[in-house]
C-alpha positions in Angstrom: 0.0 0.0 0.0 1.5 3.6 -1.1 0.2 6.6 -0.1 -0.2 9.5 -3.1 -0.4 12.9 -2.7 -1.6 15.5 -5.3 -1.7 19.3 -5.2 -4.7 20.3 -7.7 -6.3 23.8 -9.0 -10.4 23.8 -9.4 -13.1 26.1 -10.4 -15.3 26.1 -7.1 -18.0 27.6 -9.2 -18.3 24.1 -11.6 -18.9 22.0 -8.2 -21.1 21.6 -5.3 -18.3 22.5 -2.9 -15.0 20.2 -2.2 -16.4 17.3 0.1 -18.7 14.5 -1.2 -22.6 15.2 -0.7 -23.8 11.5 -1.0 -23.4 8.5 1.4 -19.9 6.7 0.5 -21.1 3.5 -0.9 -20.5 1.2 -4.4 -18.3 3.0 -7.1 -20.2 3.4 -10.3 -18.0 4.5 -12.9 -19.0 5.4 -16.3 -18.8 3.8 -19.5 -17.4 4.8 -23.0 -14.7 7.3 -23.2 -14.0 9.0 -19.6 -12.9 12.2 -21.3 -17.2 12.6 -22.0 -18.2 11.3 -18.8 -20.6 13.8 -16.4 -18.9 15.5 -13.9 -19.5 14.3 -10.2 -21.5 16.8 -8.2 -18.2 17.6 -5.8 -14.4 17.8 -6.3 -14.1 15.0 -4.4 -16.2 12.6 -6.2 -14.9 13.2 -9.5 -11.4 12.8 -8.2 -12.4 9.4 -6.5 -14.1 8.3 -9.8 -10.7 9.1 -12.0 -8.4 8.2 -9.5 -10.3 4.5 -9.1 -10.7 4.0 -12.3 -6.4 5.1 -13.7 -5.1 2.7 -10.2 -7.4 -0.1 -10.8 -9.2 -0.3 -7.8 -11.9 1.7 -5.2 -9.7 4.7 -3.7 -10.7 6.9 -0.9 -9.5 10.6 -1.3 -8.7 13.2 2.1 -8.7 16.8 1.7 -6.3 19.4 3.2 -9.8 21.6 3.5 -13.3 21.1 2.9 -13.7 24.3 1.0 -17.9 25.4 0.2 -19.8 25.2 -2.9 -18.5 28.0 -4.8 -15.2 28.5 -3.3 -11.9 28.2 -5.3 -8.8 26.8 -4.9 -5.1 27.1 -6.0 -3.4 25.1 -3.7 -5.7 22.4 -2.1 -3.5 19.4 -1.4 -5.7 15.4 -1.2 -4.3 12.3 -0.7 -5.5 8.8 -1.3 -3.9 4.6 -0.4 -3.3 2.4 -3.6 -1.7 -0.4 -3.9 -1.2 0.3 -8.1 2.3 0.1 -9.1 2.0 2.4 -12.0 4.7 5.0 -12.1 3.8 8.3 -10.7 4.2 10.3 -14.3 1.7 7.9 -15.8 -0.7 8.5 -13.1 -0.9 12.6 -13.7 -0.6 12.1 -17.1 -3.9 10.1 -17.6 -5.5 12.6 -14.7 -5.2 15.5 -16.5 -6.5 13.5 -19.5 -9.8 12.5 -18.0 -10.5 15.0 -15.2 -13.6 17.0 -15.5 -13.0 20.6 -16.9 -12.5 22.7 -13.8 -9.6 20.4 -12.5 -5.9 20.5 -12.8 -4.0 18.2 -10.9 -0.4 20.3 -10.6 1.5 17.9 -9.0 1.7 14.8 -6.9 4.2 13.1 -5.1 4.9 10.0 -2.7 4.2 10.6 0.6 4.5 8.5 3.7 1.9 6.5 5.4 1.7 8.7 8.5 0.8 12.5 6.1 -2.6 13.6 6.6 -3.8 16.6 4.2 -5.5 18.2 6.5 -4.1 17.0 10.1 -0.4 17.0 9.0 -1.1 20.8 7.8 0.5 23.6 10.2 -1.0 26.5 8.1 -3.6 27.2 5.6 -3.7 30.6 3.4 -6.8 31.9 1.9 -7.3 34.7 -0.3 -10.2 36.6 -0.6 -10.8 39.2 -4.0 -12.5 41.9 -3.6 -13.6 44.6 -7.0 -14.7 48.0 -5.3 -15.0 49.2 -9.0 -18.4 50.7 -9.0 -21.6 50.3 -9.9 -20.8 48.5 -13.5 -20.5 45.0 -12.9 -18.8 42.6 -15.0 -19.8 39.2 -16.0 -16.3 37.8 -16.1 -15.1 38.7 -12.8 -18.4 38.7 -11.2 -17.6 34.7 -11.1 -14.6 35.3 -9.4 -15.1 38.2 -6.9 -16.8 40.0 -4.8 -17.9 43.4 -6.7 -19.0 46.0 -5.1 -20.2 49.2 -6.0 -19.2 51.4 -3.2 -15.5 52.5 -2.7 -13.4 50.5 0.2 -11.5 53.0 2.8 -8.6 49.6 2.8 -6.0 51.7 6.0 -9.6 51.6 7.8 -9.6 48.1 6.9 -6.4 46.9 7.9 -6.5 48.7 11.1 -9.5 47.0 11.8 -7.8 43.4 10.8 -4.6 44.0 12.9 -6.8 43.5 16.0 -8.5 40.3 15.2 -4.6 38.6 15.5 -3.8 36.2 17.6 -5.2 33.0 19.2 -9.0 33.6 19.9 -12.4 32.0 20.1 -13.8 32.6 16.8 -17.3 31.7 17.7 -18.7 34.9 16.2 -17.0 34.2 13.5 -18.7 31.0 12.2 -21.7 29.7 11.0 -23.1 25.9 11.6 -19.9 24.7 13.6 -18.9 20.9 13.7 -20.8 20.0 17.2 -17.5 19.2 20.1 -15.5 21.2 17.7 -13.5 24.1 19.5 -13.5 27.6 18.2 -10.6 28.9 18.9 -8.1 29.4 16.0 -4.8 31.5 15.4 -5.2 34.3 13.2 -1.2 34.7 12.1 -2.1 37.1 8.7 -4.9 39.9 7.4 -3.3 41.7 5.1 -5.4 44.1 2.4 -3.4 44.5 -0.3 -4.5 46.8 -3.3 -3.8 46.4 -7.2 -2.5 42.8 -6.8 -3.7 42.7 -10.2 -2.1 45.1 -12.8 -4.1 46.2 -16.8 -3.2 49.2 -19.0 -6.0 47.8 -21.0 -8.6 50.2 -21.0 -11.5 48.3 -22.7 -11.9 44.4 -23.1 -13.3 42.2 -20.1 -10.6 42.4 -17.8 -10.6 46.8 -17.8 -9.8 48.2 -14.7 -8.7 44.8 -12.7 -5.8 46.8 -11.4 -8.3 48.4 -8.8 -8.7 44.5 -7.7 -8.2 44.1 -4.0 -6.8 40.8 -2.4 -7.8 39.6 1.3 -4.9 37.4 2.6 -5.4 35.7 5.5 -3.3 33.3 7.1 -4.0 31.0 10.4 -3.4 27.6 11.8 -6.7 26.2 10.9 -10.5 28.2 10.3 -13.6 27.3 11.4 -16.5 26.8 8.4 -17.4 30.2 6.7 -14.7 32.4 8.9 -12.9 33.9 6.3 -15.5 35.0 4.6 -17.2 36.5 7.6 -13.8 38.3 8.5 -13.7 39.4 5.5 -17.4 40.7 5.2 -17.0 41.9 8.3 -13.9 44.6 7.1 -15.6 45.6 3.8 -18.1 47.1 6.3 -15.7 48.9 7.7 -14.1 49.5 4.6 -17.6 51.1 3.4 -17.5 53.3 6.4 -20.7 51.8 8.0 -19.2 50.8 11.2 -16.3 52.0 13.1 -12.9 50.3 12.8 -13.6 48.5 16.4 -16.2 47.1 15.5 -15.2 43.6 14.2 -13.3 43.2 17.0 -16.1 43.5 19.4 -17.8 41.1 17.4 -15.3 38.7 17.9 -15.0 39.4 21.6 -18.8 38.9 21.9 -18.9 35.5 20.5 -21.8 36.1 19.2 -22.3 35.2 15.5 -25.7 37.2 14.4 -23.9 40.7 15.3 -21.6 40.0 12.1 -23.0 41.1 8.6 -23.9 38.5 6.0 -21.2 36.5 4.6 -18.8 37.3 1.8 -20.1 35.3 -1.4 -18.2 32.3 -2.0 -16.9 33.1 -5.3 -14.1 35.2 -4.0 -12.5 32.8 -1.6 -9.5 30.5 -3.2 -7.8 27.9 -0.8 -3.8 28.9 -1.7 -1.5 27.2 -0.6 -1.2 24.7 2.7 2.3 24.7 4.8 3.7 21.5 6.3 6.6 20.3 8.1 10.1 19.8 6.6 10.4 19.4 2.8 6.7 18.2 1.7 5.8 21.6 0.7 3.4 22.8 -2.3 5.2 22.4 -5.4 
């Protein structure tokens, strides 16, 4: 038995969210040409489907994060047990032959038995993307980001971030925690950092994505939906309609229906995932 890790890209917006939504039971695979099969509902069934089907037998795939329908990712790291000999290049080869549009496997690697995706991880970085444009919305980012069409004060905003740091109960912070599951979480990151993205392109679909604003936010762990309440929570600052103190008092309070509605999911990407020693994202 071997143990494979991959790191993979995916379009949140193609799948109902990373983790499976149906009871684990039977495999049914396709038939005909995989390359025209119908993609599974989540990430992880269609990776379960292609991976069973190139190793041979039933595989079980582990995520690094469990991210929501919607949400993105550029550096979600899965793992699943095989006991395929089939040399590692021929098994990324015939993934990205067969994977469902949406889905790029960008590496993968050998790992050993005892590497969790997600309980091996020390830290997991999000970024959030945020178009305080105006009031012209576009159909190609709108998939992507969070457009507003109010202007974002983003020194209010990072004032405002600087004080959620630091180890906390994030209970305000959360929506529809795991039952038993603690809420406290180290915030090690919130950074707002303007015109990530750069265009002298003055018409076309992607005009004006150098006023694009990215979220970073780094921490040991997050509880379900607290990135995207942080970060709702700062583009009300942002707007002026609360003071700067605000989302800390929220978070003090630990009370989760004093916290504005959550950031839509289409802005979110899982980036990258740190671990011990060398087995880091390629």
């Amino acid at each position: 038995m071997r143990r494979l890790a991959l790191w993979l890209d995916y379009d949140g917006g193609r799948f109902g969210g990373f983790q499976r939504l149906t009871p684990r039971g039977p495999l049914k695979l396709g038939t005909g040409n995989p390359r025209l099969w119908k993609p599974r509902e989540t990430v992880q069934e269609e990776l379960e489907c292609k991976l069973s089907l190139i190793l041979g037998e039933p595989v079980k795939v582990a995520g690094s994060g469990r991210t929501d329908r919607g949400v993105h990712a550029s550096g979600q790291v899965v793992s699943c047990d095989t006991t395929c000999s089939k040399e590692l290049g021929k098994i990324l080869r015939s993934l990205e032959a067969i994977l469902a549009p949406g889905i790029r496997v960008r590496s993968g690697r050998w790992v050993e038995s005892s590497f969790h995706p997600r309980f091996s991880a020390r830290e997991r970085v999000y970024h959030y993307y945020v178009w305080p444009g105006g009031p012209e919305k576009s159909p190609w980012l709108d998939s992507f980001c969070w457009m507003l069409d109010t202007p974002l004060n983003l020194e209010a905003m990072q004032r405002a971030a600087r004080m959620l740091l630091g180890a906390h109960d994030f209970s305000a912070y959360t929506r529809s925690p795991e039952p038993g599951e603690s809420k406290v979480r180290e915030l090690r990151a919130f950074e707002v950092r303007p015109g990530v993205l750069a265009s002298p392109l003055s018409v076309g679909p992607w005009a004006g994505i150098s006023q694009m604003v990215c979220l970073e936010v780094r921490a040991n762990a997050f509880l379900r939906r607290m990135v995207r309440q942080l970060v709702a929570n700062l583009v009300e600052v942002g707007r002026g309609r609360w003071p700067e103190s605000r989302p800390h008092e929220i978070l003090l309070s630990k009370d989760a229906t004093l916290g504005a509605p959550p950031a839509p999911p289409q802005g979110l990407f899982l980036v990258h995932i740190e671990y011990e020693g060398a087995l880091q994202s390629p």
